[in-house]
ZADO-1210 file (C-alpha; in nm, 4 decimals, padded with zeros to 6 digits):
<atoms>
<atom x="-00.3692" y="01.8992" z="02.1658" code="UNK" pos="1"/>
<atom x="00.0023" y="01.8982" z="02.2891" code="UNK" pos="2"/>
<atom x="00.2491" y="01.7476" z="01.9797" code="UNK" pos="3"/>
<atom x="00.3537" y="01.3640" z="02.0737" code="UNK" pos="4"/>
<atom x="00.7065" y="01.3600" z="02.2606" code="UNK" pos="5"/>
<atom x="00.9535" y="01.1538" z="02.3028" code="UNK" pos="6"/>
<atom x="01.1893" y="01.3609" z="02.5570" code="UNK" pos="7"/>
<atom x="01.4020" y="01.1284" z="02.8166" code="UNK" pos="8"/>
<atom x="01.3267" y="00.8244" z="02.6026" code="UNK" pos="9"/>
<atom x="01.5995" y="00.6122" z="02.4287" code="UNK" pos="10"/>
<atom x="01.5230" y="00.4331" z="02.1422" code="UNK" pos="11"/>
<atom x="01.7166" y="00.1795" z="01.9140" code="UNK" pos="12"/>
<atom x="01.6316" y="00.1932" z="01.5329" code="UNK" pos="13"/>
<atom x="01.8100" y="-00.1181" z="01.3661" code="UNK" pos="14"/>
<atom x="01.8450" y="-00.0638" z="00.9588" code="UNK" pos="15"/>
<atom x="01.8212" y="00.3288" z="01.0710" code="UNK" pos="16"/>
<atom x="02.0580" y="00.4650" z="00.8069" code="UNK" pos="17"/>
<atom x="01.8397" y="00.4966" z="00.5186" code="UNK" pos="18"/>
<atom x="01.4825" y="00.4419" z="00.3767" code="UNK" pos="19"/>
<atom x="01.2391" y="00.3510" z="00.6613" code="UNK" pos="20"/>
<atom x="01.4693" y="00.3430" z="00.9586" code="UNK" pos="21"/>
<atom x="01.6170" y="00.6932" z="00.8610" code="UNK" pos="22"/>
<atom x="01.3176" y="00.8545" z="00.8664" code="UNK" pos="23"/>
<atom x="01.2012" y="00.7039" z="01.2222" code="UNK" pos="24"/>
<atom x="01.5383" y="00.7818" z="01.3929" code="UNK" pos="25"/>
<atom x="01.5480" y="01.1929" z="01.2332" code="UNK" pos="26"/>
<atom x="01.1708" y="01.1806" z="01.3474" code="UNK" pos="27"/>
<atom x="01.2681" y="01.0354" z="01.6780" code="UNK" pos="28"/>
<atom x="01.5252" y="01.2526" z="01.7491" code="UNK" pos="29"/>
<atom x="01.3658" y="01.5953" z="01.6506" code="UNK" pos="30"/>
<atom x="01.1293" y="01.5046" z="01.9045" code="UNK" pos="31"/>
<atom x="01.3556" y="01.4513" z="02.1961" code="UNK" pos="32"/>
<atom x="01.4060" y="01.0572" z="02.1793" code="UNK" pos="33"/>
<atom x="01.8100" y="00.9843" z="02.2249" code="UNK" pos="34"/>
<atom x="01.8327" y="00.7408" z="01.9311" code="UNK" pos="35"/>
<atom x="02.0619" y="00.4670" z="01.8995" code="UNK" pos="36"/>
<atom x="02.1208" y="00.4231" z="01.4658" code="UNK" pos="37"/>
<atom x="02.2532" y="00.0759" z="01.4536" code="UNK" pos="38"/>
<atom x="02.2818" y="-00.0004" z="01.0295" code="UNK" pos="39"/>
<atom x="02.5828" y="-00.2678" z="00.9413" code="UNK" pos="40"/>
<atom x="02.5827" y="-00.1115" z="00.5778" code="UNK" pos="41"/>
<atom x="02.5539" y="-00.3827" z="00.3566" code="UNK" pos="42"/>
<atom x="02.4188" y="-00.4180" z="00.0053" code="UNK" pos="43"/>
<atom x="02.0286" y="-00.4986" z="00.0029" code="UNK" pos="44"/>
<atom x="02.0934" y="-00.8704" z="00.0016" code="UNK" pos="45"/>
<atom x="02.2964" y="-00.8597" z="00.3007" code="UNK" pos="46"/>
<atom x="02.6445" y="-00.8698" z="00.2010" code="UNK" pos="47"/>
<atom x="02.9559" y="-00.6275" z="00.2868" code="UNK" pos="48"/>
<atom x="02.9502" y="-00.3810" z="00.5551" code="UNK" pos="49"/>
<atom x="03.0047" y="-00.0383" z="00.5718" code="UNK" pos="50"/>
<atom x="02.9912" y="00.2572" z="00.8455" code="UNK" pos="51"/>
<atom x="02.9172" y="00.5065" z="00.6166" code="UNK" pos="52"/>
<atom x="02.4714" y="00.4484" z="00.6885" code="UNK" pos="53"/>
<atom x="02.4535" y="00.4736" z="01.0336" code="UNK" pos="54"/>
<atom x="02.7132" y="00.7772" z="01.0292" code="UNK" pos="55"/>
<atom x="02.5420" y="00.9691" z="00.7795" code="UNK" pos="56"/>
<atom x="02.2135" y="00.9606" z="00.9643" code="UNK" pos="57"/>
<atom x="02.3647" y="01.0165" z="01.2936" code="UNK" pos="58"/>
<atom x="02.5934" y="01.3620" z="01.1254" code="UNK" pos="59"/>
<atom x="02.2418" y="01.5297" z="00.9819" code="UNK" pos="60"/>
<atom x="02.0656" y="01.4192" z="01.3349" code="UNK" pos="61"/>
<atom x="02.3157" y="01.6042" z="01.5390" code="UNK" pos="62"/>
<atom x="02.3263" y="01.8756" z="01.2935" code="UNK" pos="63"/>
<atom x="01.9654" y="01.9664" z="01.3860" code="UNK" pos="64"/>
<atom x="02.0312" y="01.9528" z="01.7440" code="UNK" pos="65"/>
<atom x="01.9131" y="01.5850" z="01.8205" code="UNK" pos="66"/>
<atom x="02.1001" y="01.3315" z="01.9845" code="UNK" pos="67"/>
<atom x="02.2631" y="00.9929" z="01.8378" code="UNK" pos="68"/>
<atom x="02.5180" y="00.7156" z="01.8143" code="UNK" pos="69"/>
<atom x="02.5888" y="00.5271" z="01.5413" code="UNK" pos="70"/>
<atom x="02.6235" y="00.1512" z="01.5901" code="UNK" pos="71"/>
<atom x="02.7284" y="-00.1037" z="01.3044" code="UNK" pos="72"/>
<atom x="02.6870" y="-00.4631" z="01.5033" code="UNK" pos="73"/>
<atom x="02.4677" y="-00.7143" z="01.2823" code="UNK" pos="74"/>
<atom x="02.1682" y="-00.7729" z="01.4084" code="UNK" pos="75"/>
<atom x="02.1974" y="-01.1553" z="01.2700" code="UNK" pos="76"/>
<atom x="02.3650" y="-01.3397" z="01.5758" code="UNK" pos="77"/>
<atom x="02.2858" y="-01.3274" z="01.9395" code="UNK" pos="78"/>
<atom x="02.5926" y="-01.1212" z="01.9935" code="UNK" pos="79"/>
<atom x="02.5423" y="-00.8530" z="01.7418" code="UNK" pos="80"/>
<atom x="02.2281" y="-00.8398" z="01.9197" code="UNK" pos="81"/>
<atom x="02.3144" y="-00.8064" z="02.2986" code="UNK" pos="82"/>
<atom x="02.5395" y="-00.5280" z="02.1760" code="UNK" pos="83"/>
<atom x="02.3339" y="-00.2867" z="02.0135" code="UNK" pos="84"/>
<atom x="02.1385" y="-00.2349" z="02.3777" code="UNK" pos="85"/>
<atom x="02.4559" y="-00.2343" z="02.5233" code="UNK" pos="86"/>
<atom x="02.5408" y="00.0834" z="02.2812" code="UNK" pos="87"/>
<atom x="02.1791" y="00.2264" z="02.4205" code="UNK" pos="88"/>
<atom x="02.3107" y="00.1394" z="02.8034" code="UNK" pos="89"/>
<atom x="02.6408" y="00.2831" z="02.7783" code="UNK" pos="90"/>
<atom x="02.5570" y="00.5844" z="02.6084" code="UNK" pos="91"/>
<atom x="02.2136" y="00.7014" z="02.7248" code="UNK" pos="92"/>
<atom x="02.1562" y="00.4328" z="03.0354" code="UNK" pos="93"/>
<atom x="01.8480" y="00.2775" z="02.9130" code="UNK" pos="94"/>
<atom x="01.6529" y="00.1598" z="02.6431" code="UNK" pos="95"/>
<atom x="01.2856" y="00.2184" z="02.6224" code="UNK" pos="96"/>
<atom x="01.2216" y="00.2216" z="02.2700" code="UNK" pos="97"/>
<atom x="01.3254" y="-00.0588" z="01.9766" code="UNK" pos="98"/>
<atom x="01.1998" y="-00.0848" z="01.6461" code="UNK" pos="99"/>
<atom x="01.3297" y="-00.3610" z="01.4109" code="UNK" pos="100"/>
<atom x="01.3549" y="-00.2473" z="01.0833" code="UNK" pos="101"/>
<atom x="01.6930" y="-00.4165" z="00.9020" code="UNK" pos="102"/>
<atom x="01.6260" y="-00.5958" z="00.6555" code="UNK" pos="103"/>
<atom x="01.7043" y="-00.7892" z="00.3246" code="UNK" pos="104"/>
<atom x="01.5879" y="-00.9210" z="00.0110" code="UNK" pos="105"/>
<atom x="01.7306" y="-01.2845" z="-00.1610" code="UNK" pos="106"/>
<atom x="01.4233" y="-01.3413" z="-00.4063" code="UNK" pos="107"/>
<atom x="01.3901" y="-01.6631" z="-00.6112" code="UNK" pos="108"/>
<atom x="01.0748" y="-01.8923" z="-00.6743" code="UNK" pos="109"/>
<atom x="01.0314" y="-02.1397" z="-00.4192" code="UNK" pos="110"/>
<atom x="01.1890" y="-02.4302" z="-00.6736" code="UNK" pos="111"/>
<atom x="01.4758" y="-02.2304" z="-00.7548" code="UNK" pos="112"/>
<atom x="01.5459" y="-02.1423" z="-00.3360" code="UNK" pos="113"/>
<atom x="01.9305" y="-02.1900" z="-00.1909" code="UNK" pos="114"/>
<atom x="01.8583" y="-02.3048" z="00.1787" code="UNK" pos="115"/>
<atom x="02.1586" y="-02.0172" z="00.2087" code="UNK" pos="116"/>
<atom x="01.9091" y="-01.7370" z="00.0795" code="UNK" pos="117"/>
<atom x="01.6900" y="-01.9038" z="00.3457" code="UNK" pos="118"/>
<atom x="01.9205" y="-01.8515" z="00.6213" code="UNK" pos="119"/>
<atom x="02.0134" y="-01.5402" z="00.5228" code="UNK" pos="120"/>
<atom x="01.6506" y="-01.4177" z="00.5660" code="UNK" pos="121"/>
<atom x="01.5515" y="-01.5417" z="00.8340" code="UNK" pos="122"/>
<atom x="01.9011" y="-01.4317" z="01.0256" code="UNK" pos="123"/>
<atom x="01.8112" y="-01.0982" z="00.9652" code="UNK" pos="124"/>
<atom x="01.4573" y="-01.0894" z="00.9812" code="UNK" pos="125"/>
<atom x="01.3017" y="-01.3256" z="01.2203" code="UNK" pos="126"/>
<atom x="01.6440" y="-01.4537" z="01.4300" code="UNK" pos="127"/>
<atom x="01.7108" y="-01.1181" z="01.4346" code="UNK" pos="128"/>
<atom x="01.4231" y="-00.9449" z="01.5429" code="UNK" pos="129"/>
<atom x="01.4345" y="-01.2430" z="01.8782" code="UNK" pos="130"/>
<atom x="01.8080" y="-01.0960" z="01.8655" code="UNK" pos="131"/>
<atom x="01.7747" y="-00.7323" z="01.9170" code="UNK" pos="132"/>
<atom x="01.4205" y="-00.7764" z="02.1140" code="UNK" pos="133"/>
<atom x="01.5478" y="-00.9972" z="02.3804" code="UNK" pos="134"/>
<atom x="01.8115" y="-00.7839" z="02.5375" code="UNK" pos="135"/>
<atom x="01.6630" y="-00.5021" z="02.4896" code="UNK" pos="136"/>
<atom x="01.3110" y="-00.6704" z="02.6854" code="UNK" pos="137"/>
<atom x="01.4968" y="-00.7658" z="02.9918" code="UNK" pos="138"/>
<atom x="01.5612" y="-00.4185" z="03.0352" code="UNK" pos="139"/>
<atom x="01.2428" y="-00.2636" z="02.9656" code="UNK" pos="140"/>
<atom x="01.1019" y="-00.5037" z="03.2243" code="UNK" pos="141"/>
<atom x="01.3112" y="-00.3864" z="03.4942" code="UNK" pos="142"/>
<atom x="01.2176" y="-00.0390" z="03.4396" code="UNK" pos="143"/>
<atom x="00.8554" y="-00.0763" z="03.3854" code="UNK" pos="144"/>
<atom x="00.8103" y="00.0147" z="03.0650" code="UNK" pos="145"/>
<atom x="00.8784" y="-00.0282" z="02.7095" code="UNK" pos="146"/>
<atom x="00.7559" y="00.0305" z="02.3149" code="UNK" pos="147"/>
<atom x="00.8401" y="-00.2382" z="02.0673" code="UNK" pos="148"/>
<atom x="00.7609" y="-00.2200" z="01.6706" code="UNK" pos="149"/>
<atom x="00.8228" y="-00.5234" z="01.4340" code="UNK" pos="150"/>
<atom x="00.8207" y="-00.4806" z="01.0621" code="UNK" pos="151"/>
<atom x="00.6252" y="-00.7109" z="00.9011" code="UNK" pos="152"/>
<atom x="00.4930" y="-00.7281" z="00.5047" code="UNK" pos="153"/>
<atom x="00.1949" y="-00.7700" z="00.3031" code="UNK" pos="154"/>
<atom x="00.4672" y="-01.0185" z="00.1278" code="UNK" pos="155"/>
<atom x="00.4226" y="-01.2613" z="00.4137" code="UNK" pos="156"/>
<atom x="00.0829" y="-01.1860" z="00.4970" code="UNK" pos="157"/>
<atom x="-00.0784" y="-01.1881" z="00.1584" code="UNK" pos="158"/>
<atom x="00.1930" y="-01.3428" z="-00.0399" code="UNK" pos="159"/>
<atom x="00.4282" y="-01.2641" z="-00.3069" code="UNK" pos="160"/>
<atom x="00.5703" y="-01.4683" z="-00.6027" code="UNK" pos="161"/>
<atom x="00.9172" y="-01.5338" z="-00.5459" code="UNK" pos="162"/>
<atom x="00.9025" y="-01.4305" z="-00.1984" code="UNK" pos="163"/>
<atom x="00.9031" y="-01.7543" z="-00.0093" code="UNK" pos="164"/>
<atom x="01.2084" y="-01.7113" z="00.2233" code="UNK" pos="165"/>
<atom x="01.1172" y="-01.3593" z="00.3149" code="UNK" pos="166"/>
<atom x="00.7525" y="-01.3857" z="00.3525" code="UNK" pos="167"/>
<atom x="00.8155" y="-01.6797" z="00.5953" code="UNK" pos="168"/>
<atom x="01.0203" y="-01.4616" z="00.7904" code="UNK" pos="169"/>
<atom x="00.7631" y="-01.1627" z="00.7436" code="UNK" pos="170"/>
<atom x="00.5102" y="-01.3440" z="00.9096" code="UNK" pos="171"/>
<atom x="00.7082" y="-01.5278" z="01.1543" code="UNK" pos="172"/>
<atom x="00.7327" y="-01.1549" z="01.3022" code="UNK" pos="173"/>
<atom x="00.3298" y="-01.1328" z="01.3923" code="UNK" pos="174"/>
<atom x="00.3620" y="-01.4716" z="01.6473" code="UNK" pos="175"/>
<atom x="00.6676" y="-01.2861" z="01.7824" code="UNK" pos="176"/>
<atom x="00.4690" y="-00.9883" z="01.8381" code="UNK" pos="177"/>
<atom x="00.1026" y="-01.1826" z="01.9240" code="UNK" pos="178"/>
<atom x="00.3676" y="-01.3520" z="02.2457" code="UNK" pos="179"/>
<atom x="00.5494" y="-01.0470" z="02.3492" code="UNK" pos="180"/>
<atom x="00.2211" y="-00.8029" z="02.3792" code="UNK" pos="181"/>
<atom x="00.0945" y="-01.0647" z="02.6026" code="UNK" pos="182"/>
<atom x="00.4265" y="-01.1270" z="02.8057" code="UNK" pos="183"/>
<atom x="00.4671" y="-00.7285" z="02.8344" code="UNK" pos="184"/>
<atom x="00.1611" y="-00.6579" z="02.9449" code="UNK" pos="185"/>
<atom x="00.1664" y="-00.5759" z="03.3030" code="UNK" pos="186"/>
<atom x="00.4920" y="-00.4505" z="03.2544" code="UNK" pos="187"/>
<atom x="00.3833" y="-00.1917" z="03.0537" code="UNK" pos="188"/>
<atom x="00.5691" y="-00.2932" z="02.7306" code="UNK" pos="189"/>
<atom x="00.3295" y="-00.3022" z="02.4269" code="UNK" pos="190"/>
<atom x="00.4321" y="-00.4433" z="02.0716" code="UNK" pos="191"/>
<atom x="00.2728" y="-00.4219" z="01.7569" code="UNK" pos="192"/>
<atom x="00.3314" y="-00.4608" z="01.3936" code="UNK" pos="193"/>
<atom x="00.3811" y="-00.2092" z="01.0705" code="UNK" pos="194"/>
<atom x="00.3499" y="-00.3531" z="00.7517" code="UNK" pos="195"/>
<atom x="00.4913" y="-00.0976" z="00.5475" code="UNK" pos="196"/>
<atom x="00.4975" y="00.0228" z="00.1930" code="UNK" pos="197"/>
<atom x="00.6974" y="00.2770" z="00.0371" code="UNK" pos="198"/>
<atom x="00.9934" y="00.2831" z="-00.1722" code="UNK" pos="199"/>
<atom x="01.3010" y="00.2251" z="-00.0470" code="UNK" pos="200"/>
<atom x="01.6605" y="00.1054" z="-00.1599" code="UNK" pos="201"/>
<atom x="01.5700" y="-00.2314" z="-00.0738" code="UNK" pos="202"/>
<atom x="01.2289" y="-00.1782" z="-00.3194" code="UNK" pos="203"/>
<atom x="01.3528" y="00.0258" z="-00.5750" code="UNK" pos="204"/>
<atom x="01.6327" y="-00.2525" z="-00.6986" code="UNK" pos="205"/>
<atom x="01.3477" y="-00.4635" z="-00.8186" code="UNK" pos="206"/>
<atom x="01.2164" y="-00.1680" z="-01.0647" code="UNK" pos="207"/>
<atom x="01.3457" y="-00.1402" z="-01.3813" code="UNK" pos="208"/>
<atom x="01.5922" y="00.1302" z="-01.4003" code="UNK" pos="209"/>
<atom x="01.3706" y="00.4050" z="-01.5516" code="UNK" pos="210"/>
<atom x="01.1153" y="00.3359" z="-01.3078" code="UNK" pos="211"/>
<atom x="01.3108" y="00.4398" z="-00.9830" code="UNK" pos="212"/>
<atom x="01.1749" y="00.8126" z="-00.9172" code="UNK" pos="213"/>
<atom x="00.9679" y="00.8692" z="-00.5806" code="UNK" pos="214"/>
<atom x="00.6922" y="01.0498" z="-00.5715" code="UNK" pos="215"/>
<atom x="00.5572" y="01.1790" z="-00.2294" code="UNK" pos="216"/>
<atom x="00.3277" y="00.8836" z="-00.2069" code="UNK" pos="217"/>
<atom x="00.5782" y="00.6546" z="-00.2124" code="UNK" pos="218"/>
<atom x="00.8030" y="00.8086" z="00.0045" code="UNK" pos="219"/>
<atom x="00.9332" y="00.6342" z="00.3215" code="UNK" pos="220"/>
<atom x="00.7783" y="00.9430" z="00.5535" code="UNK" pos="221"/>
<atom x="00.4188" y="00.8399" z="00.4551" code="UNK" pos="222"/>
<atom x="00.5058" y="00.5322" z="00.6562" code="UNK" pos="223"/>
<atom x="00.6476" y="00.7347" z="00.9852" code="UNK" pos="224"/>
<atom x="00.3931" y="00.9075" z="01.1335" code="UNK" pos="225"/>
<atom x="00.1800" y="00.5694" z="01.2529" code="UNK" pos="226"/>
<atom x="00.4888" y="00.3752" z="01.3120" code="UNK" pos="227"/>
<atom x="00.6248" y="00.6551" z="01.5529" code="UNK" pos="228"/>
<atom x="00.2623" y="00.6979" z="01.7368" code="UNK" pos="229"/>
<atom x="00.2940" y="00.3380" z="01.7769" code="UNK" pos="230"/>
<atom x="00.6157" y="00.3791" z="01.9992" code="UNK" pos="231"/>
<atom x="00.4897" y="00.6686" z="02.1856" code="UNK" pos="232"/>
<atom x="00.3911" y="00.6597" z="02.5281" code="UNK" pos="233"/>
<atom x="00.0684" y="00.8153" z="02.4282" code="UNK" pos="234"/>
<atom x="-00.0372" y="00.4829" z="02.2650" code="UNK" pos="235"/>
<atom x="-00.1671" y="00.1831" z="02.4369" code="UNK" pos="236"/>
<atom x="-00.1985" y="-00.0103" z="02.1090" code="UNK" pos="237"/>
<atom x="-00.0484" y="-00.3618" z="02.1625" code="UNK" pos="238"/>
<atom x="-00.0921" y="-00.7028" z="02.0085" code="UNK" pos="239"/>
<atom x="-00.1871" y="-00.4984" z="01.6846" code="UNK" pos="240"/>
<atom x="-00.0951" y="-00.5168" z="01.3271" code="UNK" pos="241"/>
<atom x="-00.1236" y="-00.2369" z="01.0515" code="UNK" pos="242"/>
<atom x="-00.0822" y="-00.1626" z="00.6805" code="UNK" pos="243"/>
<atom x="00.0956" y="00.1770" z="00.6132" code="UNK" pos="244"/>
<atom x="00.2053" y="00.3580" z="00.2941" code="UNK" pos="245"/>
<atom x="00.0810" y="00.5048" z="00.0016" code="UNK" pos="246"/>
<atom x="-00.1346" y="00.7912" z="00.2402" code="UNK" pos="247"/>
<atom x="-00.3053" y="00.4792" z="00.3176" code="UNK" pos="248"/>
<atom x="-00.3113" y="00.3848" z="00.6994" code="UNK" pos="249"/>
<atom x="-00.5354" y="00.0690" z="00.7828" code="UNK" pos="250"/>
<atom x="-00.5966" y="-00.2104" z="01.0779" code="UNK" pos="251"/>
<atom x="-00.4681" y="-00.5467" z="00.9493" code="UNK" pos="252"/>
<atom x="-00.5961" y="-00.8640" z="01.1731" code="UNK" pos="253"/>
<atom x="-00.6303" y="-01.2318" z="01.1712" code="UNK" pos="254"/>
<atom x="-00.9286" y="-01.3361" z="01.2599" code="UNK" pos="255"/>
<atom x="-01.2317" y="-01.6455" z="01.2488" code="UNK" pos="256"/>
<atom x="-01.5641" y="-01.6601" z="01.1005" code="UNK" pos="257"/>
<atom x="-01.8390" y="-01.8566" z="01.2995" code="UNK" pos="258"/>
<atom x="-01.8117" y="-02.1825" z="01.1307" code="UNK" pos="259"/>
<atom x="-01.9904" y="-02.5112" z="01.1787" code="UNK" pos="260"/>
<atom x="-01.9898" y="-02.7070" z="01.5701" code="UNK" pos="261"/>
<atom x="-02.0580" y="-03.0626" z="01.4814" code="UNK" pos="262"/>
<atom x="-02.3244" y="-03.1969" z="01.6945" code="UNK" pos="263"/>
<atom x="-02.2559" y="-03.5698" z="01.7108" code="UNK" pos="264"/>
<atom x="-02.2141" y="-03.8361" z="01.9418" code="UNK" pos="265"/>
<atom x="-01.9135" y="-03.9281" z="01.8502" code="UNK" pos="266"/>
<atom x="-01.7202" y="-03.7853" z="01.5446" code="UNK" pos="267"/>
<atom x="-01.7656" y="-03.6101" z="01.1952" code="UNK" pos="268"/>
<atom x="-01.6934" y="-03.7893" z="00.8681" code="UNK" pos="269"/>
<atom x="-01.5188" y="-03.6216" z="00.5926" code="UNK" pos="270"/>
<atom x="-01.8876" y="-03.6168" z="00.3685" code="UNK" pos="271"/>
<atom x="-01.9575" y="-03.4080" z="00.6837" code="UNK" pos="272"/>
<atom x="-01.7112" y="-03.1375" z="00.6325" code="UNK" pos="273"/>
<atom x="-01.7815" y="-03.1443" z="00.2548" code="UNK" pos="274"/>
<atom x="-02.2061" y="-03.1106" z="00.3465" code="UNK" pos="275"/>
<atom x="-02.0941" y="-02.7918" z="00.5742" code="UNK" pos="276"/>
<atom x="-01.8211" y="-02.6244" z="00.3822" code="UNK" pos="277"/>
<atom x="-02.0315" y="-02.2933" z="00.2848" code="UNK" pos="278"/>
<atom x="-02.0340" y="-02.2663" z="00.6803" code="UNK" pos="279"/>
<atom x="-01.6841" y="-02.3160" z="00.7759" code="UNK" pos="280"/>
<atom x="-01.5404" y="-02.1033" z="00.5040" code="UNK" pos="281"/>
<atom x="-01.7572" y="-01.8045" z="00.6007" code="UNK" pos="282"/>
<atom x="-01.5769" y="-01.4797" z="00.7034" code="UNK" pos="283"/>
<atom x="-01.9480" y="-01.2819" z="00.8000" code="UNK" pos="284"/>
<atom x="-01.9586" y="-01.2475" z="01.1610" code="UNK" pos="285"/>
<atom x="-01.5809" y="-01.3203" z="01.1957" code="UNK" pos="286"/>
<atom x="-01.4044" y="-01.2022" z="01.5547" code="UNK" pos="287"/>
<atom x="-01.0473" y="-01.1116" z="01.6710" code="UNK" pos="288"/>
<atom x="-00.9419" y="-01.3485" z="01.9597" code="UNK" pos="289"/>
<atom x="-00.6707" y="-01.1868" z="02.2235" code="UNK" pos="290"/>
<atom x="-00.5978" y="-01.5084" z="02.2638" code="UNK" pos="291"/>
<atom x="-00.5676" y="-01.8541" z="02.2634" code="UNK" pos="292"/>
<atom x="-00.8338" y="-01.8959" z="02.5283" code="UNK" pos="293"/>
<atom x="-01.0831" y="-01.6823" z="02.3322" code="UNK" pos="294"/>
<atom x="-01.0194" y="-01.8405" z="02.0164" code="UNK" pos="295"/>
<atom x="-01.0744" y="-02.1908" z="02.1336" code="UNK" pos="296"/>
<atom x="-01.4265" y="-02.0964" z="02.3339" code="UNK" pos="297"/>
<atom x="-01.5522" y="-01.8972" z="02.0731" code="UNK" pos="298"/>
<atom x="-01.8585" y="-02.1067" z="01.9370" code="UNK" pos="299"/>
</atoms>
């Protein structure tokens, strides 16, 4: 079979000047994609700025013969937002292409939380995945077609002590995604979700400091090769989530067991619910709606 291309496409990688997002816009580019590198180079929790990222990942793209601009906007307000596809329109004339992968870390346990951290996470994560998506949607529905990743976490799907703030945002991500799959549909737009795991800078400050050698498992290109397919016009994958890292590549879904359907005449009692628990708990026989429609018929 013919390798997967991404010649004449233009894609937007946000957090694309190290870990994860440097490895999807060098993998992008050596396969034809014209790659936007937006990074606002700031420390993992979010603070400062520098150019230096996005440059650095742009100089050693170009230096093997791809193409890229670096962009430093924050993906955090509405504006920052709007202008990273206006980087994409103004230097390549379209965007087809985005993956949100900035991101930041502000642990604390939930009782210890500064609504500030909160903000912080969200800004970047959820706010700013609506930020960079919206824009950048508009256009791909004019033109017909589109390929839109959103980073989620086993953090926010799962759950992690100390992790509140970022695991809300985490998961915020998959209702994004559920919505936009179904809005891009006939338009040709599909979104899905990586979950990722690997080491990264953001991942490797929590380690203690002897503890902060890669192997190849844990290495951020373990993650690229399903998150890239995922983009690629050869998929058709939408409204999809996935675990990646590790070597290990799986299907992640949320889903609903058979339950109990209360026959009654009129309606059930708590001593009810209690009497059928075994049954509504039960995951055997459990489907994936596509929708809202399905869920609620499903019987």
């Amino acid at each position: 079979m013919s390798d997967v291309r991404f010649d004449g496409r233009v894609a937007v990688v946000t957090g694309g000047g190290g870990g994860l997002g440097r490895t999807y816009a060098e993998e992008l580019a050596s396969r034809g994609a014209q790659v936007v590198v937006n990074d606002l180079g700031g420390a993992p929790d979010g603070t400062g700025g520098s150019r230096s990222m996005a440059d650095e990942t742009v100089e050693r793209i170009r230096k093997d013969g791809g193409t890229a601009v670096a962009n430093y906007d924050s993906v955090a307000t509405p504006e920052g937002g709007a202008a990273i596809t206006k980087a994409a329109l103004d230097n390549f004339g379209r965007v087809d292409i985005v993956i949100n992968n900035a991101g930041i870390l502000r642990d604390k346990s939930f009782a210890n939380l500064d609504f500030a951290d909160l903000d912080a996470v969200l800004d970047v994560h959820l706010r700013g995945a609506f930020y960079v998506t919206q824009p950048a949607f508009r256009v791909m529905k004019e033109n017909g077609y589109g390929r839109i990743l959103l980073t989620s976490s086993t953090s926010g799907i799962y759950g992690q002590f100390g992790q509140t703030n970022y695991g809300a945002a985490k998961t915020g991500l998959i209702g994004l995604s559920n919505v936009l799959a179904l809005e891009g549909q006939k338009y040709n737009i599909r979104c899905n979700i990586i979950a990722p795991a690997a080491a990264t800078r953001l991942t490797l400050g929590l380690r203690p400091e002897g503890e902060r050698t890669i192997s190849p498992r844990q290495d951020p290109r373990q993650v690229t090769p399903l998150s890239l397919y995922l983009v690629s016009e050869e998929s058709e994958l939408t409204r999809t989530m996935f675990f990646a890292g590790y070597g290990f590549y799986k299907r992640v879904f949320i889903g609903q067991g058979p339950g109990w359907t209360y026959q009654g005449e009129e309606f059930p009692t708590i001593e009810d619910i209690r009497d059928h628990l075994d049954e509504i708990v039960e995951t055997k026989g459990a489907i994936i709606p596509e929708n809202v429609g399905e869920a609620m018929s499903a019987g």
